[in-house]
Structures are given as C-alpha cells and as structure tokens.
PATIGU-280472 format. One record per residue (C-alpha): x, y, z negated; residue number from 1. Coordinates in pm, whole numbers, plus 32768, in hexadecimal, padded with zeros to 4 digits. Last residue first. Layout:
BEGIN
<r><u>X</u><v>Y</v><w>Z</w><resi>NUM</resi></r>
...
//
This chain:
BEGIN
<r><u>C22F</u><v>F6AD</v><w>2B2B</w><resi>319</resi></r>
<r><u>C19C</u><v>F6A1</v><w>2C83</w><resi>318</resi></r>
<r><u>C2E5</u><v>F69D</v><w>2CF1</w><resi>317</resi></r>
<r><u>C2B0</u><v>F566</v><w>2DCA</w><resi>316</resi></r>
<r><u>C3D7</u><v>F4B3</v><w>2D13</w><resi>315</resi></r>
<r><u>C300</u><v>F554</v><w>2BC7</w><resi>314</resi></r>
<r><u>C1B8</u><v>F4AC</v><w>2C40</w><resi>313</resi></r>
<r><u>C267</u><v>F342</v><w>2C67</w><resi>312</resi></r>
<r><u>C309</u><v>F34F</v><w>2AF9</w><resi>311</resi></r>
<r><u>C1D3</u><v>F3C1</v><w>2A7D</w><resi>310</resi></r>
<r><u>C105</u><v>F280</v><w>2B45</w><resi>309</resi></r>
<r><u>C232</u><v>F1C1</v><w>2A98</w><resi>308</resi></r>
<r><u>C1F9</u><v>F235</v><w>295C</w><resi>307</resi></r>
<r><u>C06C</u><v>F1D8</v><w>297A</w><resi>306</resi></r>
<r><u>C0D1</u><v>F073</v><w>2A1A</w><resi>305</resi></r>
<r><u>C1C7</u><v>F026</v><w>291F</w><resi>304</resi></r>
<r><u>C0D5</u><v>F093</v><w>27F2</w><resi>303</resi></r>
<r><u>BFDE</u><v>EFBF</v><w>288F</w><resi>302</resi></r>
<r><u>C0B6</u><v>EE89</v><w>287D</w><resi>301</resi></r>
<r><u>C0E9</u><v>EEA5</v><w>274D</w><resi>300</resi></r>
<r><u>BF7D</u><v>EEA4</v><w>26E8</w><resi>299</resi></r>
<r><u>BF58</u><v>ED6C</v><w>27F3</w><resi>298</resi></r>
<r><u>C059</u><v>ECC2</v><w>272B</w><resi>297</resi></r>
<r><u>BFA6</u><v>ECE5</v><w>260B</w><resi>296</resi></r>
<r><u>BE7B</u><v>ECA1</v><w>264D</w><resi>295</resi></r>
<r><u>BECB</u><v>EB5B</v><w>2743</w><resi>294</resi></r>
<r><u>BF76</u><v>EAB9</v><w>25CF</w><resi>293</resi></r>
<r><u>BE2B</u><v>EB2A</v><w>2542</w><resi>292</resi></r>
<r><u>BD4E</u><v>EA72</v><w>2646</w><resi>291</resi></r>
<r><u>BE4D</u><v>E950</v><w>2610</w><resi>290</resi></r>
<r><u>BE34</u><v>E920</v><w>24B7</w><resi>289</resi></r>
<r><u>BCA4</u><v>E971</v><w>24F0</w><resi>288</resi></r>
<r><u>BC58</u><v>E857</v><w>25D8</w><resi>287</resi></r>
<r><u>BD26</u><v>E773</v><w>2502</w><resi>286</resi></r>
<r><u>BC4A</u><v>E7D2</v><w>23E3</w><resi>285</resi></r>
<r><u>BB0C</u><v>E78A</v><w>2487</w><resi>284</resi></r>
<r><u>BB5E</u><v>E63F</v><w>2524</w><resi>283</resi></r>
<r><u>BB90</u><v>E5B1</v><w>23D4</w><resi>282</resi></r>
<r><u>BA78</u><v>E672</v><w>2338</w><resi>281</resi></r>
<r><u>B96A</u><v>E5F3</v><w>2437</w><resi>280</resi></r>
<r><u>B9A6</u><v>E4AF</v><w>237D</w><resi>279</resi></r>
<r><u>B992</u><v>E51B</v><w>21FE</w><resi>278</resi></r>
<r><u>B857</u><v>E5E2</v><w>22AC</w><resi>277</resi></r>
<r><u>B7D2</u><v>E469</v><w>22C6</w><resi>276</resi></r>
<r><u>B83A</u><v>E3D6</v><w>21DC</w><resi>275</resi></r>
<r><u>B798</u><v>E4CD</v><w>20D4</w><resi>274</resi></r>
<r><u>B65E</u><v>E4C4</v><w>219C</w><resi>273</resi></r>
<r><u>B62D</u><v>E358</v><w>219F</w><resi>272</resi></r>
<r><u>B669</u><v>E352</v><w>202F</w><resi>271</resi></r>
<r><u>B553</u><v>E48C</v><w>2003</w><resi>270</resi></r>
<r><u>B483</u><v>E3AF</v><w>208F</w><resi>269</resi></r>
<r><u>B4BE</u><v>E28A</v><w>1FC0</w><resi>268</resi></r>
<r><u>B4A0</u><v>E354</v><w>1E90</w><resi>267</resi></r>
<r><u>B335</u><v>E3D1</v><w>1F04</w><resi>266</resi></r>
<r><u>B301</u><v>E271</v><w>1F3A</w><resi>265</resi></r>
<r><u>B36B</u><v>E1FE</v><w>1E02</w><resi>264</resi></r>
<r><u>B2A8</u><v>E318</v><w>1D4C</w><resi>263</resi></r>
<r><u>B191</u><v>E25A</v><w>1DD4</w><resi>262</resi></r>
<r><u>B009</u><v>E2F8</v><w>1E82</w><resi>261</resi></r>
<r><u>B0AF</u><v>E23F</v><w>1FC3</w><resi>260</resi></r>
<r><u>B0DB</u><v>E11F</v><w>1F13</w><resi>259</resi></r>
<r><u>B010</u><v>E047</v><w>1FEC</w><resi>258</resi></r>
<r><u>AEBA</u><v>E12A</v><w>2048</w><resi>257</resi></r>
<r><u>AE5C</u><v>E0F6</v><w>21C3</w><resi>256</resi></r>
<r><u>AEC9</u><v>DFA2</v><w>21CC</w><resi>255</resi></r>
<r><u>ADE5</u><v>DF52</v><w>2083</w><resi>254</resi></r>
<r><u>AEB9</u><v>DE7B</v><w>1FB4</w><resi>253</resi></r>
<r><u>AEC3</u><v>DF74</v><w>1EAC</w><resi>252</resi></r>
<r><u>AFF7</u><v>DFE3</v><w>1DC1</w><resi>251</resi></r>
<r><u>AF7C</u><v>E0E8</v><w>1CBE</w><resi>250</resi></r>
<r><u>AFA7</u><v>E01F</v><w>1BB8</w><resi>249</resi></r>
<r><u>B0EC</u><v>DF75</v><w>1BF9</w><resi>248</resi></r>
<r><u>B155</u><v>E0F3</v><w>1C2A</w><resi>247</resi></r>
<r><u>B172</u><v>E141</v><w>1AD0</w><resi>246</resi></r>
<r><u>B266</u><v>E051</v><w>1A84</w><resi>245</resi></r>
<r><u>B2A2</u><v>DF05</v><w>19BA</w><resi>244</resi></r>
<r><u>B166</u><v>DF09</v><w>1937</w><resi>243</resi></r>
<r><u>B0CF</u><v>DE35</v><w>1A39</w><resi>242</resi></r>
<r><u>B1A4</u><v>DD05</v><w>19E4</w><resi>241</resi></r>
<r><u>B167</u><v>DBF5</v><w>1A8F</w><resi>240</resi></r>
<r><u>B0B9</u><v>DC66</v><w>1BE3</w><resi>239</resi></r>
<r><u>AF8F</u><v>DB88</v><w>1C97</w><resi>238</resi></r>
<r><u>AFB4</u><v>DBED</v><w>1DF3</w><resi>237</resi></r>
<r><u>B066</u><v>DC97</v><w>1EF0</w><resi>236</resi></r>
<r><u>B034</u><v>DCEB</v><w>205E</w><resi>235</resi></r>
<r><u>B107</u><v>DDE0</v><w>2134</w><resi>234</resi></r>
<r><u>B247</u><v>DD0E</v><w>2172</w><resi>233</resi></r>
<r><u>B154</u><v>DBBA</v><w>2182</w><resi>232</resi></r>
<r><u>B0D6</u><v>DAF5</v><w>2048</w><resi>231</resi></r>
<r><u>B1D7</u><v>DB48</v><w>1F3B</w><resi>230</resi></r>
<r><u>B1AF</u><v>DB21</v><w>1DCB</w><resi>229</resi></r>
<r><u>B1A4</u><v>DC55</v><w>1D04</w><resi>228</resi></r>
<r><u>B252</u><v>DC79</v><w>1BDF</w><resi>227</resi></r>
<r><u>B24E</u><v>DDD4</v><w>1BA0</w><resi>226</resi></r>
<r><u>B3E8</u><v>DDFA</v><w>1B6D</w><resi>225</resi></r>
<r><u>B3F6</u><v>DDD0</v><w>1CEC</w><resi>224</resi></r>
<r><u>B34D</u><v>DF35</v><w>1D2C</w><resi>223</resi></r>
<r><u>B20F</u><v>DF10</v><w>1E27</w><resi>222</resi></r>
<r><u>B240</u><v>DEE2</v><w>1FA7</w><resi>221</resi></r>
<r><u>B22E</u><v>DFD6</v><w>209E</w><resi>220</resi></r>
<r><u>B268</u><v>E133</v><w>204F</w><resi>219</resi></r>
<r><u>B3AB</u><v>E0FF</v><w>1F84</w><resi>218</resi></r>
<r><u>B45D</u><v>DFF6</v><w>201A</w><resi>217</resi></r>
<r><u>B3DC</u><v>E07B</v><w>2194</w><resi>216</resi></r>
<r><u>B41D</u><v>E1BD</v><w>212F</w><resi>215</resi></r>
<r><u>B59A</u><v>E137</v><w>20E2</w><resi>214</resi></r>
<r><u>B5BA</u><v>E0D6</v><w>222E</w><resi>213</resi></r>
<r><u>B5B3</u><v>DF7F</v><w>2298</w><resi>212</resi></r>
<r><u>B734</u><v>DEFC</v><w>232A</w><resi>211</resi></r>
<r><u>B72D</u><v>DDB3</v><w>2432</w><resi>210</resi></r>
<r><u>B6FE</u><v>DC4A</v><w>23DD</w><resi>209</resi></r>
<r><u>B81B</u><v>DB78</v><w>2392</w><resi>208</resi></r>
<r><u>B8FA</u><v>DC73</v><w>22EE</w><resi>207</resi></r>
<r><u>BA50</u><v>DC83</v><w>23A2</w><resi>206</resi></r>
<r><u>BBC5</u><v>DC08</v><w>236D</w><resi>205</resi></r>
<r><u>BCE8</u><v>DC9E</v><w>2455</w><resi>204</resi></r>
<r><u>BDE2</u><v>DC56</v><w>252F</w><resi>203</resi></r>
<r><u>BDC4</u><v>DAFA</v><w>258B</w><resi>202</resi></r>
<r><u>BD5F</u><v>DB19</v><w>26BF</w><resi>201</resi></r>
<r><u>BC45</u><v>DA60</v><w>26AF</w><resi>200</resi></r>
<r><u>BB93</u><v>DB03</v><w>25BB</w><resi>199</resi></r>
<r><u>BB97</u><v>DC11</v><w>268D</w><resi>198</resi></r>
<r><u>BAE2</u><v>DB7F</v><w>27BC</w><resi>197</resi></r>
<r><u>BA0B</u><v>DAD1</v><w>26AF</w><resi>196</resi></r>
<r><u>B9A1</u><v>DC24</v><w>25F4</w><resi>195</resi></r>
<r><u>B933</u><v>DCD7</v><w>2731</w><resi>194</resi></r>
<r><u>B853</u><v>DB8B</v><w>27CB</w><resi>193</resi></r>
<r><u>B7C2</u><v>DB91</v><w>264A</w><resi>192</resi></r>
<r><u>B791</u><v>DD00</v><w>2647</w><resi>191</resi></r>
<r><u>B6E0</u><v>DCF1</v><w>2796</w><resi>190</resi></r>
<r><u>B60A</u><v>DBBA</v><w>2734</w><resi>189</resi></r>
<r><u>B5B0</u><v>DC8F</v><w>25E3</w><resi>188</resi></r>
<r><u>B54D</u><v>DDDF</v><w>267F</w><resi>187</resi></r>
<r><u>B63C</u><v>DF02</v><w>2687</w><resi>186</resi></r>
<r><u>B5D3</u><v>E077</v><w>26DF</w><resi>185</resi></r>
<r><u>B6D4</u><v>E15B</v><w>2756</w><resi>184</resi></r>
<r><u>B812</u><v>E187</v><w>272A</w><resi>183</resi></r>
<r><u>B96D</u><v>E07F</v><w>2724</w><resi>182</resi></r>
<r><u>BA69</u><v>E143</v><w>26EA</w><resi>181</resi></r>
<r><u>BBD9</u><v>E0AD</v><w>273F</w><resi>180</resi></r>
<r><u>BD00</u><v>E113</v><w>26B3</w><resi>179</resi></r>
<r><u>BE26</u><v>E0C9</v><w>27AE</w><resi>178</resi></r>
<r><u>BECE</u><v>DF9A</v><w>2829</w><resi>177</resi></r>
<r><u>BF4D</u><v>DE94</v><w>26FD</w><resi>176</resi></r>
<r><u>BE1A</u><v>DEC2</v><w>2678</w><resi>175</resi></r>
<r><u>BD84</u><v>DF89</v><w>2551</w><resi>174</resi></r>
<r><u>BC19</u><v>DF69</v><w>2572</w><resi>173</resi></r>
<r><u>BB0F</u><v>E087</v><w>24F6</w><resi>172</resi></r>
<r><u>B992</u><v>E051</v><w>250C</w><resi>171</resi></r>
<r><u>B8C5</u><v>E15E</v><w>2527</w><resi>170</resi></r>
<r><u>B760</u><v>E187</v><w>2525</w><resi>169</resi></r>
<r><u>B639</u><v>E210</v><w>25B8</w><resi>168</resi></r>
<r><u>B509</u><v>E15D</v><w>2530</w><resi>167</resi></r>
<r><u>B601</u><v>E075</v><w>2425</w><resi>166</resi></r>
<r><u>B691</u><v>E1A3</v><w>237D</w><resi>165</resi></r>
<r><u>B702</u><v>E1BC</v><w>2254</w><resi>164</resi></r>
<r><u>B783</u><v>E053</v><w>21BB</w><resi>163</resi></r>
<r><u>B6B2</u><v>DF42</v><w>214E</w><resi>162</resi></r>
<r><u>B752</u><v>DDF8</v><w>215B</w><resi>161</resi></r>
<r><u>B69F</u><v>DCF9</v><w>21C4</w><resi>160</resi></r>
<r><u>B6D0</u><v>DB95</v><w>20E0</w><resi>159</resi></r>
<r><u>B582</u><v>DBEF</v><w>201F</w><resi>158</resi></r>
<r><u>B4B0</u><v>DC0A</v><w>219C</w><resi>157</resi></r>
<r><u>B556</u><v>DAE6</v><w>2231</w><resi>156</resi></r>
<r><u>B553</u><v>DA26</v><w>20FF</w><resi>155</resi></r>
<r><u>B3D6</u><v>DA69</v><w>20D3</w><resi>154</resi></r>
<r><u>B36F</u><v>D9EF</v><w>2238</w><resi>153</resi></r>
<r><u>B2DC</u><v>DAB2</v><w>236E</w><resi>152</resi></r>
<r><u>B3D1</u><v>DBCF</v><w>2348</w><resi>151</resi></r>
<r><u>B402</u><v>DCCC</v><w>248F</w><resi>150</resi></r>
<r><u>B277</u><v>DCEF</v><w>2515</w><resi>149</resi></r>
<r><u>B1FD</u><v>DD06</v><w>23A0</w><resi>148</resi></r>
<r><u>B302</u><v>DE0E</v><w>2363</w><resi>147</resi></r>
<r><u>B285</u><v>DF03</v><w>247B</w><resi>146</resi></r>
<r><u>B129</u><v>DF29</v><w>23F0</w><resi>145</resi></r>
<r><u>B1D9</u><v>DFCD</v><w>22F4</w><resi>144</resi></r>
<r><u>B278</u><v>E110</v><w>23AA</w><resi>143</resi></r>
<r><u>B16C</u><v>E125</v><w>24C2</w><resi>142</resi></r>
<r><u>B12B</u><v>E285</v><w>244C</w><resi>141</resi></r>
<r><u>AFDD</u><v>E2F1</v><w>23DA</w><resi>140</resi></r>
<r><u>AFE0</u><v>E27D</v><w>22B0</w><resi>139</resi></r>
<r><u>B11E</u><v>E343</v><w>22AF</w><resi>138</resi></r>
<r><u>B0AA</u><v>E495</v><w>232D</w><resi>137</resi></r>
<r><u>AF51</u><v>E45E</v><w>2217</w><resi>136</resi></r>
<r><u>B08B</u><v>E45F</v><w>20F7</w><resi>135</resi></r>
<r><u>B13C</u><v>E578</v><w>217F</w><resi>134</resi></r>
<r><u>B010</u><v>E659</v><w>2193</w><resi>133</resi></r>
<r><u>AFB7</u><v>E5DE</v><w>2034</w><resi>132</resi></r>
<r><u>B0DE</u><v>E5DE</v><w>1FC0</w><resi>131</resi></r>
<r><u>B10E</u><v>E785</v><w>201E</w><resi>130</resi></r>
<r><u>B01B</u><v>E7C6</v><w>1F38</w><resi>129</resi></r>
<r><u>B033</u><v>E6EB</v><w>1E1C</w><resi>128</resi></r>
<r><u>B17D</u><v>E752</v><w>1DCD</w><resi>127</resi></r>
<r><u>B28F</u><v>E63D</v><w>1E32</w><resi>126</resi></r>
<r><u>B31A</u><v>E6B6</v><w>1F8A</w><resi>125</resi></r>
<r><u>B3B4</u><v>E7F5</v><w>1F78</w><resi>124</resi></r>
<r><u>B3F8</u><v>E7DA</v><w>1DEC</w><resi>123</resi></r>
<r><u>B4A2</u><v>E69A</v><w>1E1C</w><resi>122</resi></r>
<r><u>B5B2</u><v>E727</v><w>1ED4</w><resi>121</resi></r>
<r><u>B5E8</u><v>E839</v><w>1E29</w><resi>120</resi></r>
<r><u>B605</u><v>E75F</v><w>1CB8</w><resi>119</resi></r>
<r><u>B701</u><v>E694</v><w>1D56</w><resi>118</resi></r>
<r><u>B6CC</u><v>E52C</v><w>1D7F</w><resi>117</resi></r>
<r><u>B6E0</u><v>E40E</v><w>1C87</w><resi>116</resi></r>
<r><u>B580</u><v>E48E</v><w>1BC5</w><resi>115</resi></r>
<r><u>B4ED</u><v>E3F1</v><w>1D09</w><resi>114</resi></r>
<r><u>B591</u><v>E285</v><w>1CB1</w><resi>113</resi></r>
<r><u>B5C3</u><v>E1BB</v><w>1DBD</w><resi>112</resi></r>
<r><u>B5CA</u><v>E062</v><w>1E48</w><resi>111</resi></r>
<r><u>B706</u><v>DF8D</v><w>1EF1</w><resi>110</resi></r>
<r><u>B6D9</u><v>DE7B</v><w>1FCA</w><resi>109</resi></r>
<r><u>B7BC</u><v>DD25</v><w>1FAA</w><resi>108</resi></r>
<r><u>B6E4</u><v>DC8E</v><w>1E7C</w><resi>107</resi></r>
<r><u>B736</u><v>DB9E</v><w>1D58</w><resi>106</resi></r>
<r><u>B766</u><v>DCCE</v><w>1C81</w><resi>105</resi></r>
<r><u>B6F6</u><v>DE23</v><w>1CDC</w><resi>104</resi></r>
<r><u>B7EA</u><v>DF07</v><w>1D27</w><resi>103</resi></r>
<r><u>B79A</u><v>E07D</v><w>1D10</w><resi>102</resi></r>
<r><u>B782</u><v>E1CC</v><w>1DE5</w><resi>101</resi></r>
<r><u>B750</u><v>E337</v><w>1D80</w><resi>100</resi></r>
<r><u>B873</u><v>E3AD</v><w>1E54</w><resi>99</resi></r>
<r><u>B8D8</u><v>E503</v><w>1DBC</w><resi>98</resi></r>
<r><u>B9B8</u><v>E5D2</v><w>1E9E</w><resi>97</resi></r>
<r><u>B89F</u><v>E5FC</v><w>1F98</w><resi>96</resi></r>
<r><u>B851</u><v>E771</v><w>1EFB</w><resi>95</resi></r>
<r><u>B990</u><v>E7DC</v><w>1EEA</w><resi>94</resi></r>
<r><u>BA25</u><v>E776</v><w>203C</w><resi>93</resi></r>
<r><u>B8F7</u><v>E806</v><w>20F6</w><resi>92</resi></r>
<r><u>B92D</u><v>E943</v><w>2043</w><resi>91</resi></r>
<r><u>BAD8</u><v>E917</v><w>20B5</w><resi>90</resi></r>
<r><u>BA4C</u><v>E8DB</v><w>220F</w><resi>89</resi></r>
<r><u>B963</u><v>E9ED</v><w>222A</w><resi>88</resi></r>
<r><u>BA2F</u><v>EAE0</v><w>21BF</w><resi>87</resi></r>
<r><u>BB55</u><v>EA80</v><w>22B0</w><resi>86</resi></r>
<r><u>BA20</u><v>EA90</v><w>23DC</w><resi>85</resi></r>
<r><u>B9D2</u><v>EBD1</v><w>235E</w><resi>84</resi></r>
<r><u>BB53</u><v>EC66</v><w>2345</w><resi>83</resi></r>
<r><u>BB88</u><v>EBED</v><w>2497</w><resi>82</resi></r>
<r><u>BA52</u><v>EC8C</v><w>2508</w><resi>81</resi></r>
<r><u>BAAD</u><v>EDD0</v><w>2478</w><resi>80</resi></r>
<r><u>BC26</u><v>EDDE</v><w>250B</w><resi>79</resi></r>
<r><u>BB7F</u><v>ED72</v><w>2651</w><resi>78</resi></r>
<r><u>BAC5</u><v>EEA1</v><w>2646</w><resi>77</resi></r>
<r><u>BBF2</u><v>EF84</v><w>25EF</w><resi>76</resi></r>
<r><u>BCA9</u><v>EED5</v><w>2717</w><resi>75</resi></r>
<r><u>BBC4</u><v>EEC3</v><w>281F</w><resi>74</resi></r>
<r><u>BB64</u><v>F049</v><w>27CC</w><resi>73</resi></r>
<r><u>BCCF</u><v>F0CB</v><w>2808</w><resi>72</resi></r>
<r><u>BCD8</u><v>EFE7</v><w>295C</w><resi>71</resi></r>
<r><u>BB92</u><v>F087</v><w>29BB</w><resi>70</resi></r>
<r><u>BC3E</u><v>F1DE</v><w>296F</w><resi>69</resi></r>
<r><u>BD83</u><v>F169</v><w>2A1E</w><resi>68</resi></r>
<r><u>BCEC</u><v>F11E</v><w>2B66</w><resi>67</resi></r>
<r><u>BDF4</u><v>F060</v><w>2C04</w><resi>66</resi></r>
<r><u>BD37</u><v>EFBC</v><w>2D2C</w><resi>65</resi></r>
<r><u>BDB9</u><v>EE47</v><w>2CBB</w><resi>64</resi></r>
<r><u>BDDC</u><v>EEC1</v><w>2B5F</w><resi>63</resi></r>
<r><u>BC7D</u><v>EF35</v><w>2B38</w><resi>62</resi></r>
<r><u>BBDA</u><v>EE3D</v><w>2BD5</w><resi>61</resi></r>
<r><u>BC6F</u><v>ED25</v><w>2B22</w><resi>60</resi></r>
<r><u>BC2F</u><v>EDF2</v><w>29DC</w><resi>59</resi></r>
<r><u>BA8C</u><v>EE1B</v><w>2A29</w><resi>58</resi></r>
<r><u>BAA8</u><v>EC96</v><w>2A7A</w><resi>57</resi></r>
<r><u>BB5C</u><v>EC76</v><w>2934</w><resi>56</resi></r>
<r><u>BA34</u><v>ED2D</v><w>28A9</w><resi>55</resi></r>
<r><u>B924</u><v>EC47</v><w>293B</w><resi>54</resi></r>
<r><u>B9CF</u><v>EB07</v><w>28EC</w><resi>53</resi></r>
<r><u>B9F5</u><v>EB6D</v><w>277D</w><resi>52</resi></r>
<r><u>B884</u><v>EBDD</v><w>2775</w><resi>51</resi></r>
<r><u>B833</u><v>EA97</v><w>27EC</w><resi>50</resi></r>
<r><u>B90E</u><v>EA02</v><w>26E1</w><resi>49</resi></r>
<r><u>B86B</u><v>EAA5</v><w>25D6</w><resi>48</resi></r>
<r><u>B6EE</u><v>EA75</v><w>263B</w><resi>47</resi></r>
<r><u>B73F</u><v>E91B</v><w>2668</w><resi>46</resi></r>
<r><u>B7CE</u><v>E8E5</v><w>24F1</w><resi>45</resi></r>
<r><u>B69F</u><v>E9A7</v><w>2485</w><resi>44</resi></r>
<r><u>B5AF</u><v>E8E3</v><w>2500</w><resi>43</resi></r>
<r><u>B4FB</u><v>E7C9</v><w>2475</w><resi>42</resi></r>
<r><u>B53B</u><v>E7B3</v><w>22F4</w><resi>41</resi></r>
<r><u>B405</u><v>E8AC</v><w>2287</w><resi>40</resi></r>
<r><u>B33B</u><v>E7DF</v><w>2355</w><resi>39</resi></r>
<r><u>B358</u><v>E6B2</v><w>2258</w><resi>38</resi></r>
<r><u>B265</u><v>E5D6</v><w>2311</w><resi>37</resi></r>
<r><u>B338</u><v>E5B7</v><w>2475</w><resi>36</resi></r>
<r><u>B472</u><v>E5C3</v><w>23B7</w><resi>35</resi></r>
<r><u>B3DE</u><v>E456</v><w>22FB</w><resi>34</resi></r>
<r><u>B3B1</u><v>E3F6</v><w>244F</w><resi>33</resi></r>
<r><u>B4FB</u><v>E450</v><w>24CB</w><resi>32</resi></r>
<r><u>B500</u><v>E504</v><w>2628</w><resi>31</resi></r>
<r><u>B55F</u><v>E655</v><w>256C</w><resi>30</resi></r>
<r><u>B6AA</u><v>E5C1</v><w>250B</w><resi>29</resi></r>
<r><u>B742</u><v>E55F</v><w>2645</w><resi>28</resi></r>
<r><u>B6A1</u><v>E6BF</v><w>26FC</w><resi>27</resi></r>
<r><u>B78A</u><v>E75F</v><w>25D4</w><resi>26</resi></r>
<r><u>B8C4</u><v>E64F</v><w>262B</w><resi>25</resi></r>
<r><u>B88C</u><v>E69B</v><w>27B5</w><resi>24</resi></r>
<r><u>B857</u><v>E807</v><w>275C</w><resi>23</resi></r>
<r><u>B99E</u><v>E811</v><w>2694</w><resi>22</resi></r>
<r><u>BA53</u><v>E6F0</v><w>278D</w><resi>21</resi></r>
<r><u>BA4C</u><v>E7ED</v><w>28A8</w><resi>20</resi></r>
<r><u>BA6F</u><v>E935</v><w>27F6</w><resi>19</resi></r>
<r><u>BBFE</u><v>E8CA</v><w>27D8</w><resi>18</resi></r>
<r><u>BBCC</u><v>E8C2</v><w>2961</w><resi>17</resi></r>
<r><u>BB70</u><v>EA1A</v><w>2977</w><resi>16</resi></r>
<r><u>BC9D</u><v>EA74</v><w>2873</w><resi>15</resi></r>
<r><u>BD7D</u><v>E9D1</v><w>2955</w><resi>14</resi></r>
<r><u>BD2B</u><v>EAD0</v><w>2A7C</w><resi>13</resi></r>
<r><u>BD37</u><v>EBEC</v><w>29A7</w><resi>12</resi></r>
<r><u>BEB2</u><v>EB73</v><w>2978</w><resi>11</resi></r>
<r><u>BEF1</u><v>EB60</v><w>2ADB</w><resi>10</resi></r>
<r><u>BE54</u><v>ECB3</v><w>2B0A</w><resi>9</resi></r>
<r><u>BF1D</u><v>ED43</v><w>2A1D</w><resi>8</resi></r>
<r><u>C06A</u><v>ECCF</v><w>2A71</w><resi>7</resi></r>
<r><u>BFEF</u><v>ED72</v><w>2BEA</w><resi>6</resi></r>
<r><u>BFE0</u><v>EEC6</v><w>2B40</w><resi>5</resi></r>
<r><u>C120</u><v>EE92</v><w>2A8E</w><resi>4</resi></r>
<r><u>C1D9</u><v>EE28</v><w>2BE2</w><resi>3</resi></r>
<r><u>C109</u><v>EF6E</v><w>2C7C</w><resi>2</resi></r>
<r><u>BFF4</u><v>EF66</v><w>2D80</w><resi>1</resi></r>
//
C-alpha cells in the first residue's frame, strides 16, 4: 500500500469517528419527547451520519486494498453527503433563527409567542392535522405530571426558570477543569445536591430548582397575563383578566386537557425544538469543518496515489 494510499485510510478513519457525534447528536434529538410527536424531526440527522459511517467504511477499504474505483466512489459520495449535511445545517439555521420567547415580569420562566417562530416551523406543527396527533402524543407524555413532583409551593414553581429541556436536559458549567454536561433527567433533590456542590465553590451562581422546558410553560399552566391564581403547577383557579389572551379561555383544569388545545403550547413546542436543533448544530458544524478538511486532503491524496500507481506501471514498462 502506497504513502498516499495509507494518507487515505487514516483520513477515512477520522471521518468514521466524525459520524460518531452525528448519530449520537441525531439519536440525541430523536429521544426528545416533543421529537417523539413531531415525527417529521426524528431522523434525518441519523440517517446522515450513518450513511457517513458507511461510506468512509467503503473509503477505508478502499485505500487499505487500493481499489481505486471504490476509492473514486468514496469520494464523489462523500462529496454528496457533505454537501447534505452543510444543507441541512444552514436550513436548520434559518428556520431556528427566530426565538419566539418573552419575559414576563415578576417571573424567572420565559413564555412564547407562536407568531415568534418561523412561518416553516409552525406550518409542520400548527394545522389542525398534524396538532391533533401532536397534541394526543403529549397528553400522553408524562411532561406535566412531572411539575407537581418538582414544585410543591408557588415560589418554587414562579422562582424556576424554564429553559428547554428539563426531560433530557443540559446543563452547562464553566469550571476551572473542563465543561461539564450534566444529561439526563434531573429531579429536585438531585439538582439541589448538584447546585450546593457548586455553590460551594464559589464559581458560579445557580437557580434554586432545576430548568422546565418551555412545553412545560406552554402546555402546562395557563398564560400569566390571565390572572390565574395558583393552586399546584397544573391547577389554576379564579383568573383576573380573561381577556387578556385567547388562551385564558381555553385553559381547563382537566389533566387530560391543560392548554394543550393553546397557541402557547404549540409555541412552547416549537421553543423546545428550536433549542434543541440549536444544540445538535454545535456538534454538527464541527463535524462537517473537519469532514471537509478530511475531503480535501483525501482528494489530494488520491491524485498522489493514481500518479504514483502510473509512475509504478511505467518503471515496469507497462507504460
């Protein structure tokens, strides 16, 4: 096997382990509950980086036995699924680029607005069709029931700050030692236990209870501006001022109904989504800088090899 030939495999190599984190980030995202109801959101990200794996499998294998036609079909394949994966992350980019998010006053949670969003992104969940799959997925979904197991009291529920997503989340800390990711589901004691060994370092400040997602503000409780006065995170009575938004109306207390019929939790969906592909973005694009970086040089590299497997048949006087 030739220097170039060897290059080659090295760098096939690499590009297997770039499709590593894709799948990991594309299995990441299709574990998500929302995901889970918006099939539409599930797979492509996997599909992608198993076909990446595959084909720099199909490259590995050609460079190692130096079969030039497999190597010739690596690399025009490759080519292809680089340019997918760079057209799926610039689409991606576009249509999470609005956050439809807002303060509200006196409160550490955010709610959302579904006219914040892009108009693609609301079209594949808001028409009445594909809600009410959606919708019956969440009832389904232990995403409420959750919140009267974390908040007991009203200052621990208004004083939580609802960030995307609580189920599976991820909670970033900048220590002195590296970045730490904390996955997986997070219950109150755990949060607590996590917050005071931090705390006590003084390196950083926490919330006191950990992060809802935004389904959870948008599903689960009615809008603020209705008034409502707070029995437990899924139970509300007696609201102020009705007229305040269209959802204060179709609130119910009924565990099986909420605001699941709510443009707030159709926004609050599409938040979780948003930050949630704004996630899987990170990881893709480095995946990509180097899968094109490995591109080229493998090209290159394959040019060596084929003038060198010339060179060899002329010495041989085949040529």
């Amino acid at each position: 096997m030739g220097v170039s030939n060897n290059i080659t495999a090295v760098l096939n190599f690499i590009a297997f382990l770039c499709s590593i984190p894709i799948i990991a980030a594309g299995i990441w995202l299709a574990s998500k509950p929302d995901n889970e109801c918006v099939h539409a959101f599930r797979w492509p990200v996997v599909i992608l980086g198993v076909l990446i794996l595959l084909v720099s499998l199909a490259g590995f294998v050609g460079a190692y036995w130096n079969k030039q036609g497999l190597l010739a079909f690596y690399l025009f394949c490759m080519a292809l699924l680089i340019a997918l994966l760079l057209i799926l992350l610039v689409f991606a980019f576009v249509v999470t680029r609005r956050d439809g998010s807002y303060d509200v006053p006196g409160r550490n949670y955010k709610e959302y607005r579904l006219d914040g969003f892009s108009d693609w992104l609301r079209d594949r969940v808001t028409t009445s069709a594909n809600w009410a799959k959606i919708r019956a997925c969440l009832a389904d979904s232990d995403v409420c029931t959750k919140l009267n197991q974390d908040y007991i009291t009203v200052d621990q529920f208004l004083a939580a700050h609802i960030s995307p997503l609580q189920a599976s989340m991820i909670v970033q800390v900048i220590t002195t030692q590296p970045l730490l990711l904390l996955w997986g589901k997070t219950s109150s004691s755990t949060w607590s236990k996590f917050r005071r060994k931090y705390l006590g370092m003084g390196i950083m400040s926490l919330p006191s209870s950990p992060p809802k997602s935004s389904a959870m503000s948008g599903c689960c409780k009615p809008p603020t501006a209705c008034g409502f006065n707070y029995v437990n995170p899924t139970l509300w009575i007696n609201p102020v001022n009705q007229m305040a938004d269209p959802d204060c109306y179709l609130w119910s207390n009924d565990q099986s109904q909420l605001c699941y019929n709510c443009n707030s939790c159709k926004a609050g969906l599409l938040g979780n989504l948003r930050t949630e592909w704004r996630r899987a973005n990170v990881i893709l694009i480095v995946a990509v800088v180097v899968l094109i970086w490995v591109y080229l040089i493998a090209c290159s590299a394959f040019k060596n090899a084929q003038t060198e497997d010339l060179f060899r048949r002329y010495k041989q006087g085949w040529v």
